[in-house]
KEVEX-615435 format. One record per residue: x, y, z of N, C-alpha, C in turn; residue number from 1. Coordinates in steps of 0.02 Angstrom, whole numbers. Example, Ala and Ser with C-alpha at 12.3 -4.5 7.8 and 13.67 -1.06 7.14 Angstrom:
2
     n.x     n.y     n.z    ca.x    ca.y    ca.z     c.x     c.y     c.z  resi
     660    -284     390     615    -225     390     660    -165     390     1
     642    -112     354     684     -53     357     645       2     394     2
This chain:
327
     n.x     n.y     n.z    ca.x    ca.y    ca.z     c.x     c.y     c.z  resi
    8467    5472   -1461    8453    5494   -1529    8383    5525   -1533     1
    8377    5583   -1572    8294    5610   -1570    8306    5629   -1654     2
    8252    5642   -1665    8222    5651   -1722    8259    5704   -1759     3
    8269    5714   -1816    8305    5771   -1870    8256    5815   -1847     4
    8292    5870   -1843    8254    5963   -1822    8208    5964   -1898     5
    8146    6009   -1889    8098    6004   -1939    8112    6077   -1974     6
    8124    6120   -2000    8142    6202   -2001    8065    6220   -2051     7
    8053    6280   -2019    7990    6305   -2090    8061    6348   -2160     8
    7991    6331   -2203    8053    6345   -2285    8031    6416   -2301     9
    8074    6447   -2229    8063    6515   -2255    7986    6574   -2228    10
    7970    6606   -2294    7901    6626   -2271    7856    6567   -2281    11
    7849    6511   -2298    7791    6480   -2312    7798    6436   -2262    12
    7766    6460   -2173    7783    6419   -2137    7747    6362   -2132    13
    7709    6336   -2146    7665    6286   -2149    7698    6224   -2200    14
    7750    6239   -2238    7799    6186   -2266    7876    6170   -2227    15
    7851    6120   -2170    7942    6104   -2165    7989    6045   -2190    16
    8046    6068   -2165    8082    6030   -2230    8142    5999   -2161    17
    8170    5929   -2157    8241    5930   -2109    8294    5982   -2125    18
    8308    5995   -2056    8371    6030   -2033    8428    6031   -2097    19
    8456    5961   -2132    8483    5927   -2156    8467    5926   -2212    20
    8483    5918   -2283    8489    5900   -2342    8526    5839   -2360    21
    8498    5805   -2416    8538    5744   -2458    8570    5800   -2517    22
    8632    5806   -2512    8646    5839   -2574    8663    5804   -2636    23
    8625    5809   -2709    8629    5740   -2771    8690    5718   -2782    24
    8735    5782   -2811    8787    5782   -2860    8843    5719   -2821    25
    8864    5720   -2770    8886    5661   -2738    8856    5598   -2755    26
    8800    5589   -2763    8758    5528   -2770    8798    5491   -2827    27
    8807    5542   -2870    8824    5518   -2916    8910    5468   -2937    28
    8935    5474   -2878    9000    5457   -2840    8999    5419   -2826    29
    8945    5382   -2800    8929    5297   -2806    8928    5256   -2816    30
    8974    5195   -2779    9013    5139   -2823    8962    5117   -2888    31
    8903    5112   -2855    8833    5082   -2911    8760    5092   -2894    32
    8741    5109   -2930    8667    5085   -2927    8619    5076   -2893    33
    8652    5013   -2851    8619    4957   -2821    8646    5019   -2749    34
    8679    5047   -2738    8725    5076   -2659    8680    5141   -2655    35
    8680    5161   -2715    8637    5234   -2727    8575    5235   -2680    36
    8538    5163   -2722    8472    5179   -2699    8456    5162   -2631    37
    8515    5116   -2588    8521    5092   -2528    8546    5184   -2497    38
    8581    5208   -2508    8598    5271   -2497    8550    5314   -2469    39
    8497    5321   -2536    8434    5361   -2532    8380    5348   -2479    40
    8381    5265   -2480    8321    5237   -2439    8341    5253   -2359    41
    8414    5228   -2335    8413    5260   -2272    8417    5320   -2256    42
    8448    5381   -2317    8422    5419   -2296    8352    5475   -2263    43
    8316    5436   -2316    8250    5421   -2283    8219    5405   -2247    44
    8230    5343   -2220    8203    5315   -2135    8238    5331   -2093    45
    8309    5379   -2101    8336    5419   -2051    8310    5485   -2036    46
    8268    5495   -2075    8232    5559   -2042    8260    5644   -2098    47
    8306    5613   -2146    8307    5670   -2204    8248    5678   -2252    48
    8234    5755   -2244    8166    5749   -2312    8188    5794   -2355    49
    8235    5849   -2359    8241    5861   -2411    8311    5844   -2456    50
    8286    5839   -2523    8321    5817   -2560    8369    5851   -2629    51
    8415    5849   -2628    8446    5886   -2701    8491    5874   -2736    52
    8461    5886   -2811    8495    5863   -2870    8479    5939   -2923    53
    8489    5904   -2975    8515    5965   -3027    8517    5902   -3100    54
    8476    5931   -3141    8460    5917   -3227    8530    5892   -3245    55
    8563    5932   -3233    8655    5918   -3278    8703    5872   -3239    56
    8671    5831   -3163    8736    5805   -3136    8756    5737   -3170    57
    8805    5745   -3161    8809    5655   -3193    8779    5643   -3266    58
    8762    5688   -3315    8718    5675   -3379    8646    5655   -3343    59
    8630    5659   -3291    8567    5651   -3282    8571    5590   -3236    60
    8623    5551   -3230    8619    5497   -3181    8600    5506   -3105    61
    8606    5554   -3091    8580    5565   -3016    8498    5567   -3006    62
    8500    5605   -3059    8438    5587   -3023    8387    5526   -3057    63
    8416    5510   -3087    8386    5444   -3106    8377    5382   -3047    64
    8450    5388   -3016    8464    5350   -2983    8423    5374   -2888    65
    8409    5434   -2877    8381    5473   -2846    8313    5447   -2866    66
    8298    5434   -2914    8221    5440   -2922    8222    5352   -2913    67
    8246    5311   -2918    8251    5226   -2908    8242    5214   -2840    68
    8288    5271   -2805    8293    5264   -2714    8216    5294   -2691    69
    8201    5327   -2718    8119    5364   -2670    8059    5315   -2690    70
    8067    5272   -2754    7993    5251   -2745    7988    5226   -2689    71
    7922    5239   -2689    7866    5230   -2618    7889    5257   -2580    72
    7932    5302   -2556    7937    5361   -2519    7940    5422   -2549    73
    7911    5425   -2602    7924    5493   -2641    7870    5575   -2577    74
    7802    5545   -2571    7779    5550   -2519    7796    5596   -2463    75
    7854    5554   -2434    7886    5575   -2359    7958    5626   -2369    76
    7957    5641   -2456    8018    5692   -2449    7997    5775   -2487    77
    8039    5814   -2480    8048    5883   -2518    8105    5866   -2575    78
    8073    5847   -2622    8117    5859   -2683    8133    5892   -2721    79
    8197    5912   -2709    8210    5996   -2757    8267    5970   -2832    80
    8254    6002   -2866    8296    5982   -2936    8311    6067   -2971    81
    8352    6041   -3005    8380    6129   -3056    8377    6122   -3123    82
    8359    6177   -3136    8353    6183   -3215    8433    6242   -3239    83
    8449    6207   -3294    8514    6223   -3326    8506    6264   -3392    84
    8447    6330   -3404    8459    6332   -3460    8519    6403   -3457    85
    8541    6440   -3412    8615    6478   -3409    8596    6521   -3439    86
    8536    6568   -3451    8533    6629   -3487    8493    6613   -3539    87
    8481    6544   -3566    8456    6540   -3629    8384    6536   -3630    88
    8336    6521   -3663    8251    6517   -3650    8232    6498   -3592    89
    8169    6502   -3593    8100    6458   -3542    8095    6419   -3593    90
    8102    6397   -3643    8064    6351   -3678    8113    6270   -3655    91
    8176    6306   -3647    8241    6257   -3635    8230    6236   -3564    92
    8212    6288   -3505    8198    6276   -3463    8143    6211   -3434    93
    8094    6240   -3469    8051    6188   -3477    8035    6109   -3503    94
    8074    6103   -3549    8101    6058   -3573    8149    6013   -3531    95
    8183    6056   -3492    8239    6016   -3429    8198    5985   -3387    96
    8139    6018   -3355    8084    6012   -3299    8043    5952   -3334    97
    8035    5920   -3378    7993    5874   -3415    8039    5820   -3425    98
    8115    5841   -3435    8157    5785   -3432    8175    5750   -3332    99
    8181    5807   -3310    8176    5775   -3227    8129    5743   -3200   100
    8058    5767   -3233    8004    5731   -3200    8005    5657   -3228   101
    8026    5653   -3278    8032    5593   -3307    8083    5540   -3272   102
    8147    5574   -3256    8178    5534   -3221    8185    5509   -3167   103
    8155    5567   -3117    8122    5553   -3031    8052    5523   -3057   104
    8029    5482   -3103    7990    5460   -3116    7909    5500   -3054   105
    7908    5537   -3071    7843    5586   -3015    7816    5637   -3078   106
    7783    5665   -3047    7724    5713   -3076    7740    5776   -3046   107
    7791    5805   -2988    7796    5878   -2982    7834    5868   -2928   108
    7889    5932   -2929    7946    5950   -2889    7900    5996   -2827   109
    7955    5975   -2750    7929    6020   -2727    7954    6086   -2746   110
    8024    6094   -2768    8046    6142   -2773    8126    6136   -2826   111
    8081    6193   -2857    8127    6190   -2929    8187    6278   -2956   112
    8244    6252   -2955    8288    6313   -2934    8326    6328   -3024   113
    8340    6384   -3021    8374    6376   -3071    8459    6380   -3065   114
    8512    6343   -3079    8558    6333   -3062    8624    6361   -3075   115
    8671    6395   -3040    8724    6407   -3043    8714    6486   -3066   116
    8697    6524   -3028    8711    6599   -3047    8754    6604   -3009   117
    8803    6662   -3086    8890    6668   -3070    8912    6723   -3088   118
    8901    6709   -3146    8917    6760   -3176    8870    6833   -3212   119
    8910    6900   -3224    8886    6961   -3192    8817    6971   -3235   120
    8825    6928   -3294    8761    6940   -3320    8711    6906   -3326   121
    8720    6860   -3274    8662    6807   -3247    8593    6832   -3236   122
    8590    6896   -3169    8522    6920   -3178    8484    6949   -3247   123
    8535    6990   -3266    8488    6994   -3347    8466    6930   -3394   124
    8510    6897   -3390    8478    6834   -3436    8402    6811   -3412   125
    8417    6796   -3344    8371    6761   -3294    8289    6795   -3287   126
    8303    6855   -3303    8232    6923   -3292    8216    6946   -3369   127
    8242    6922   -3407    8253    6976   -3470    8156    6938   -3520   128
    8139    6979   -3548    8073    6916   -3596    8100    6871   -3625   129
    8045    6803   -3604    8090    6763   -3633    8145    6706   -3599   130
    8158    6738   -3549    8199    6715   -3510    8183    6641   -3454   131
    8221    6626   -3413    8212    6566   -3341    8156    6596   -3329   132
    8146    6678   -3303    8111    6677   -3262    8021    6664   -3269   133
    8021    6662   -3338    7966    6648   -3357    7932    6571   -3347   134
    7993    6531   -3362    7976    6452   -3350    7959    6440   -3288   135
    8005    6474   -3252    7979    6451   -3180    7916    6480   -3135   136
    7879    6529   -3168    7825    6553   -3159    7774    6524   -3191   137
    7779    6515   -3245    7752    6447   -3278    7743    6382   -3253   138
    7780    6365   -3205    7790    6311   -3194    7774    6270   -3124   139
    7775    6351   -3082    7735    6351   -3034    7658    6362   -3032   140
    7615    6389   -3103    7575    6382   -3124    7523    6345   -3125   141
    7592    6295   -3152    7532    6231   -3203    7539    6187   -3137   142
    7577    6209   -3078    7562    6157   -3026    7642    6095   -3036   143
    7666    6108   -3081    7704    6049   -3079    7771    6058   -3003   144
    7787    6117   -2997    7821    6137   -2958    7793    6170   -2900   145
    7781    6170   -2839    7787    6188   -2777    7793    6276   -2776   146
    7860    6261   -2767    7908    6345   -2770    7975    6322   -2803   147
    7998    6382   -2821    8064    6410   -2855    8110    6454   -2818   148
    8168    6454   -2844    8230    6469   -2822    8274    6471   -2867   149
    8347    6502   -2826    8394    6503   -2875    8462    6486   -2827   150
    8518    6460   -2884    8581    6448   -2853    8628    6463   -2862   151
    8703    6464   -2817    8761    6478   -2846    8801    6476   -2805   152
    8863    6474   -2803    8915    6480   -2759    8982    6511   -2778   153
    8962    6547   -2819    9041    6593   -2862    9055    6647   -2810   154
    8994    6714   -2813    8994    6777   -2804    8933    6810   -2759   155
    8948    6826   -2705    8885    6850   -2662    8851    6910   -2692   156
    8893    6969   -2738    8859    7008   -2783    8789    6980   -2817   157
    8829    6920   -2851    8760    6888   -2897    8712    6876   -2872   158
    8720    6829   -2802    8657    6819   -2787    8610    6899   -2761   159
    8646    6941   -2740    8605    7007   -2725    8564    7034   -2792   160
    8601    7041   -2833    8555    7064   -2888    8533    7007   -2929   161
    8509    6961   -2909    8466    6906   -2939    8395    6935   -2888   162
    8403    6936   -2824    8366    6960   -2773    8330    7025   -2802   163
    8390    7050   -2817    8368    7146   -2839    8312    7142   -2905   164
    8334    7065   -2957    8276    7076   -3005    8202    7099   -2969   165
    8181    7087   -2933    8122    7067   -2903    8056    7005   -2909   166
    8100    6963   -2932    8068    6902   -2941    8046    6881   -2880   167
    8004    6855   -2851    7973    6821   -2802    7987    6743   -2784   168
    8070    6750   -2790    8086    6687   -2768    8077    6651   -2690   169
    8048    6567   -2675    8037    6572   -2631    8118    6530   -2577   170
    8173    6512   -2634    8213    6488   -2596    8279    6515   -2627   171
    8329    6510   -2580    8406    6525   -2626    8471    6477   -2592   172
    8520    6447   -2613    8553    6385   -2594    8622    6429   -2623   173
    8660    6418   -2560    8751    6460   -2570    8782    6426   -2523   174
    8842    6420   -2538    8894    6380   -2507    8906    6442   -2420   175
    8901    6391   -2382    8892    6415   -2302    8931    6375   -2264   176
    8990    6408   -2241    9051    6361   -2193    9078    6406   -2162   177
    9130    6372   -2124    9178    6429   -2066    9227    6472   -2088   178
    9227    6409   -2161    9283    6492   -2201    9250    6548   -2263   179
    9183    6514   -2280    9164    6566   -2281    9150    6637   -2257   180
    9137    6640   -2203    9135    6710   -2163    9197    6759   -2177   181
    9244    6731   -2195    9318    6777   -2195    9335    6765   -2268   182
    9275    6765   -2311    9309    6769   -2397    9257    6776   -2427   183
    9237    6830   -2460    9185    6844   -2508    9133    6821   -2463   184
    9099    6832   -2417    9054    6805   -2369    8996    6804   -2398   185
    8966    6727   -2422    8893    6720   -2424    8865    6752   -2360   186
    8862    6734   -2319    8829    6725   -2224    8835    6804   -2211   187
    8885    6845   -2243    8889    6904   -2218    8851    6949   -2262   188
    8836    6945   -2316    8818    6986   -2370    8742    6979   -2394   189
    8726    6911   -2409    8670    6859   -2431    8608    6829   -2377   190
    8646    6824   -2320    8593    6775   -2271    8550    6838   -2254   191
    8589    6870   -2221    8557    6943   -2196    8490    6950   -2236   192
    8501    6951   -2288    8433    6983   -2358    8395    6926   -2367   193
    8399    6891   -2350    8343    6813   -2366    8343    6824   -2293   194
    8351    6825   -2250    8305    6821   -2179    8253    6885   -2175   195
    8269    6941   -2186    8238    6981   -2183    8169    6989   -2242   196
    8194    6956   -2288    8140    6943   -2336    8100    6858   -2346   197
    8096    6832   -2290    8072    6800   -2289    8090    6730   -2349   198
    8133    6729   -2373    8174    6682   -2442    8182    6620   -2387   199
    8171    6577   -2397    8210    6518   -2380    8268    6516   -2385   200
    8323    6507   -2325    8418    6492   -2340    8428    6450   -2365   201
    8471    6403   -2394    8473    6370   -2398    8547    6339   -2422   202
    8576    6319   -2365    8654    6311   -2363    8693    6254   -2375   203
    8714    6277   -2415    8771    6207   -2460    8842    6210   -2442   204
    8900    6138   -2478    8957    6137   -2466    8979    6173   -2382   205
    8965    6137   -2335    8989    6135   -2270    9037    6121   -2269   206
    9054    6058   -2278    9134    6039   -2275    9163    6066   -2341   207
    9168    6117   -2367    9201    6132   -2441    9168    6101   -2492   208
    9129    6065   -2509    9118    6039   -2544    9169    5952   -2567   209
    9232    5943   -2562    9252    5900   -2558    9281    5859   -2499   210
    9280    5915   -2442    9311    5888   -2391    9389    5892   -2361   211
    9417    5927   -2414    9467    5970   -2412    9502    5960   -2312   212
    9467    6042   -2301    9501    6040   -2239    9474    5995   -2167   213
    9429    5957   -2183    9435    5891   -2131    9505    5825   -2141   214
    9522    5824   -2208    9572    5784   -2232    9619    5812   -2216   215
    9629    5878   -2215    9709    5920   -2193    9687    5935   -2105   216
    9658    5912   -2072    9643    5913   -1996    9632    6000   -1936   217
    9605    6028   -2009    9574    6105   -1965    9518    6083   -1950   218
    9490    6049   -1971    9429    6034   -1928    9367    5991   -1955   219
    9354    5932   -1883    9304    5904   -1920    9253    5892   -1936   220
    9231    5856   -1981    9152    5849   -2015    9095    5865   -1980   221
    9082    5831   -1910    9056    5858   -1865    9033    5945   -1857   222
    9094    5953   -1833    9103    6029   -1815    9091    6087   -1862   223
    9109    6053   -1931    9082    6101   -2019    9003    6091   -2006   224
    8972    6020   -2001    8896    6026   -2002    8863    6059   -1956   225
    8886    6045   -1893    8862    6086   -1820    8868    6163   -1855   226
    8919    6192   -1853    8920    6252   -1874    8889    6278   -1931   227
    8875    6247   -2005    8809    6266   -2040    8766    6263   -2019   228
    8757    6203   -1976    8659    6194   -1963    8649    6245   -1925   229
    8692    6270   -1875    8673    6335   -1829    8661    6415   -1860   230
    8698    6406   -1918    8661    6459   -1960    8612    6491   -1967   231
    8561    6539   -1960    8502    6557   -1990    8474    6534   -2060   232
    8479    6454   -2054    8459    6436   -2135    8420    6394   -2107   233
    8374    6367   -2179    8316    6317   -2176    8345    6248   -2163   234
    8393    6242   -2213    8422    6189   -2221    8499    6172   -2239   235
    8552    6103   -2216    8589    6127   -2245    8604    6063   -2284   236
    8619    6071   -2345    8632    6031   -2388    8711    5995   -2415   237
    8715    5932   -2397    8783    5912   -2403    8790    5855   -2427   238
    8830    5860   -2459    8849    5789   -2514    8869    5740   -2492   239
    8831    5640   -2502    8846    5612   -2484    8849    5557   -2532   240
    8924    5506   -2548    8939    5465   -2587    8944    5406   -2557   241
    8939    5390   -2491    8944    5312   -2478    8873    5295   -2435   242
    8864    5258   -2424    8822    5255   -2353    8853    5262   -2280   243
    8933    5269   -2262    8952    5276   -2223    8935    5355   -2200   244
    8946    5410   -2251    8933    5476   -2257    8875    5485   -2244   245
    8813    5447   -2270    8748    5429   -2269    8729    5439   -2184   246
    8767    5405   -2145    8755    5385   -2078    8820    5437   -2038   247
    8863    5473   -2080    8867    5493   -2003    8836    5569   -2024   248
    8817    5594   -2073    8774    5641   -2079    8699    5638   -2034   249
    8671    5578   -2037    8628    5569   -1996    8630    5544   -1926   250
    8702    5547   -1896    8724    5529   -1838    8701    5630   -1809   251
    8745    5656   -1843    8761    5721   -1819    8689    5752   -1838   252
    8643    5751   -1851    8579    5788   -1870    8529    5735   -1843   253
    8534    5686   -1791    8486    5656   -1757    8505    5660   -1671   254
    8569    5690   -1676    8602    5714   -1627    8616    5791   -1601   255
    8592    5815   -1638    8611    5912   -1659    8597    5946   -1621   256
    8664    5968   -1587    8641    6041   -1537    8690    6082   -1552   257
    8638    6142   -1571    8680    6223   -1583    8726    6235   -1566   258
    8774    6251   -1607    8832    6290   -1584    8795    6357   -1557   259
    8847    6376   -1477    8835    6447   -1471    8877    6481   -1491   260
    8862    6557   -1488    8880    6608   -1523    8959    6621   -1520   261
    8977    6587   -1455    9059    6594   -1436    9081    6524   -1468   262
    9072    6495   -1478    9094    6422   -1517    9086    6452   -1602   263
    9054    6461   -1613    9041    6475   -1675    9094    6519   -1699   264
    9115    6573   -1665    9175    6622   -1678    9231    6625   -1664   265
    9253    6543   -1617    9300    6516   -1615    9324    6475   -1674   266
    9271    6438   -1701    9303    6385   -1750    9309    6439   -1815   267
    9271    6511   -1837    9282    6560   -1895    9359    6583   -1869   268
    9384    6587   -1813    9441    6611   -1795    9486    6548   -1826   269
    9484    6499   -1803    9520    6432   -1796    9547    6423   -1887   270
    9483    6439   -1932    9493    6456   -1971    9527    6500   -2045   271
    9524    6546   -2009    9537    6614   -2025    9600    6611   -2073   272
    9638    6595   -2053    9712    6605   -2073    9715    6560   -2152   273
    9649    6512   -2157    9646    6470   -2214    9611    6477   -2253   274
    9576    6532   -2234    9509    6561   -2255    9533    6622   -2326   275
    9593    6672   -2316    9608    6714   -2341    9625    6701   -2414   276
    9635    6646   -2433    9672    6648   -2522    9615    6593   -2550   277
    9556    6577   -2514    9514    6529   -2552    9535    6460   -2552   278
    9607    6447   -2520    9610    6363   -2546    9556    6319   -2543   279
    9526    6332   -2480    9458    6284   -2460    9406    6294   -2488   280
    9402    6335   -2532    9327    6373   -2552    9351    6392   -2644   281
    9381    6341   -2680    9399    6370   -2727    9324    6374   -2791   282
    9282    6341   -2771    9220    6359   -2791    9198    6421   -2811   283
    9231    6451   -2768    9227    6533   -2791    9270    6567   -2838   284
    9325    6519   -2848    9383    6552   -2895    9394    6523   -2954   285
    9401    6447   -2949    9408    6391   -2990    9370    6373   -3057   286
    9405    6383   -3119    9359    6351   -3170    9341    6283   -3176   287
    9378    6251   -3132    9382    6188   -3116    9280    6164   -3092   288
    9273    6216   -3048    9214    6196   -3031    9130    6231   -3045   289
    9166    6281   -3113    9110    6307   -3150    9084    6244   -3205   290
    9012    6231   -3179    8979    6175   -3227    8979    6183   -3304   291
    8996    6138   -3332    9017    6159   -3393    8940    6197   -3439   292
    8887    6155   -3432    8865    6205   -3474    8844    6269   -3465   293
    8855    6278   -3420    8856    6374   -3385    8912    6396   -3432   294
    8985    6367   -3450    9021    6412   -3460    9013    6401   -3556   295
    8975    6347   -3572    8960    6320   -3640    8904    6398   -3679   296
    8854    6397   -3621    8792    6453   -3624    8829    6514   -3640   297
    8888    6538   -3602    8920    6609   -3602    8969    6586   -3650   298
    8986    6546   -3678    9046    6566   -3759    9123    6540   -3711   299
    9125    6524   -3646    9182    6510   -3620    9201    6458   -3635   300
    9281    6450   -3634    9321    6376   -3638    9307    6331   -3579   301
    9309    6277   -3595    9314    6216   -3544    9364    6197   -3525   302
    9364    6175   -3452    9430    6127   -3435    9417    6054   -3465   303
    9466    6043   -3487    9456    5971   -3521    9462    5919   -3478   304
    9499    5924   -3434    9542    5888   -3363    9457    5891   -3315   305
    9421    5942   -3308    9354    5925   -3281    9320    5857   -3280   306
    9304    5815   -3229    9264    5753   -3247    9212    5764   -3282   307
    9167    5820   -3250    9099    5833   -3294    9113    5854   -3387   308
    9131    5886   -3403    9188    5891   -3439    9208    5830   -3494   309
    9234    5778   -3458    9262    5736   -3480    9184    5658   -3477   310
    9127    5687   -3460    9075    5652   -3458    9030    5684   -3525   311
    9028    5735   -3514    8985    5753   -3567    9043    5766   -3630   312
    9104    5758   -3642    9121    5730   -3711    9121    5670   -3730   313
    9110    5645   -3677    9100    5544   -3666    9027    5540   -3696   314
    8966    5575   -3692    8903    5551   -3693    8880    5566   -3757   315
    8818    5541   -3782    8816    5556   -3849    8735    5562   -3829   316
    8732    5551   -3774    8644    5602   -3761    8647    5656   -3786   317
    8592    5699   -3814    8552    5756   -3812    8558    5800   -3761   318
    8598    5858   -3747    8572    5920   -3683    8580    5964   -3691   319
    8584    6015   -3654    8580    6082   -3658    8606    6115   -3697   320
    8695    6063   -3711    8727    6116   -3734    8735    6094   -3833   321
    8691    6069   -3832    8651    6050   -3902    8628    6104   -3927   322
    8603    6157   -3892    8568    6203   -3901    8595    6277   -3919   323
    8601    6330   -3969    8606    6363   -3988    8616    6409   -3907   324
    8681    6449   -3885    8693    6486   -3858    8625    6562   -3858   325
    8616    6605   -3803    8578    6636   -3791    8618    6709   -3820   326
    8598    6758   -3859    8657    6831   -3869    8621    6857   -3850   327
């Protein structure tokens, strides 16, 4: 066993971050509490430092429970979190960033993204006066935040012209797997332009996001992570709900050797044939897995059948979508 790979975040090589990611939204999947923060802690003395969550998962339980697991290691990690305001103010923005710090109980993110660009009029919201992009320039400012970024996993268009605003983002996070390459290709369209511009990669949903085709036996967990981490990315970020997941994520990233280039285009082949209609990747198609208040911000219907969905008609907290839509 040797140590998790260290990667620089991008152009700012003097910040590295593990090979590996804790991804939040799983966290929140957690029989309890008490498993969470056992979750968090080994992931920690296993050698993961960066970390991710998002303002809207769980009503905020992740990272609450995220922020219970790091004391006294807050220190030894890269903590990244998202702001949810979907087009609408910096003032909303900001307001999210004051509610996270509160709940990771800390004083400043390393790195603060704004979440879920999808849809076509995302970059205008995002650049427009007035807008995200102001908070997060702000926000890197006042010091509370590190660097900024942005996310999504719908449409590789979007993320290009989020890029094209010319914001000086320093990270970007898209779903990166074997069937990606043969469907709307993040890796083919996206990676290219953040390597060359120096952006931090930063690669999510390896195994699909639920795990899909390791359960139907195209291929396993292992072989999805091996093959993201070999990517040209900083990091790759993957969701973990038990501590069993906990450990063999850190089995395979304390163990990690590159796929080569002929392995790598064997398992996109191996793939291929499952790759073409999205089943595995319905993230990209599915309203199922558009966060609700993204589609609350744009005037869209909800799935009701959604857990998130069916959490935030459950909650009688205060959030985002409290808030007067953006026109």
């Amino acid at each position: 066993m040797s140590p998790i790979p260290l990667r620089s975040f991008g152009r700012n090589a003097d910040t590295k971050i593990s090979a590996i990611g804790f991804g939040g939204h799983h966290l929140g999947d957690a029989p309890d509490e008490k498993t969470a923060i056992q979750m968090v802690q080994e992931a920690v003395d296993g050698g993961i430092t960066f970390f991710d969550n998002c303002w809207e998962y769980h009503r905020g339980k992740t990272e609450i429970w995220m922020g219970k697991g790091l004391k006294g290691r807050r220190d030894k990690v890269f903590l990244m979190t998202k702001t949810c305001p979907h087009g609408r103010d910096a003032a909303l923005a900001l307001q999210m960033l004051e509610e996270s710090l509160r709940r990771f109980e800390t004083d400043h993110l390393d790195l603060w993204q704004v979440h879920g660009m999808g849809f076509d009029n995302d970059p205008d919201l995002f650049i427009r006066p007035g807008g995200a992009a102001e908070a997060l320039t702000q926000a890197k400012k006042s010091g509370k935040v590190r660097y900024v970024g942005f996310t999504g996993h719908k449409d590789p268009g979007v993320h290009l012209r989020m890029i094209e605003t010319g914001f000086p983002f320093d990270s970007v996070q898209m779903p990166l797997n074997p069937f990606d390459a043969n469907y709307h290709s993040f890796a083919a369209q996206v990676l290219p332009e953040l390597n060359k511009r120096g952006i931090a990669a930063l690669g999510m949903k390896p195994i699909s996001g639920h795990g899909e085709p390791v359960k139907k036996g195209v291929l396993t967990a292992e072989e999805a992570l091996r093959y993201a981490m070999s990517l040209p990315v900083t990091t790759t970020i993957t969701g973990m709900d038990s501590l069993d997941v906990v450990r063999q994520a850190l089995r395979v990233a304390q163990n990690f050797q590159p796929m080569q280039q002929a392995e790598m285009q064997a398992l996109r082949d191996r793939c291929k044939q499952y790759a073409a209609d999205g089943r595995f990747e319905l993230y990209k198609l599915s309203l199922r897995f558009d966060n609700p208040e993204a589609r609350i911000a744009h005037g869209f219907p909800l799935d009701t059948q959604q857990v998130e969905v069916k959490e935030m008609l459950g909650s009688s907290e205060n959030t985002g979508s409290a808030f007067p839509k953006q026109q």
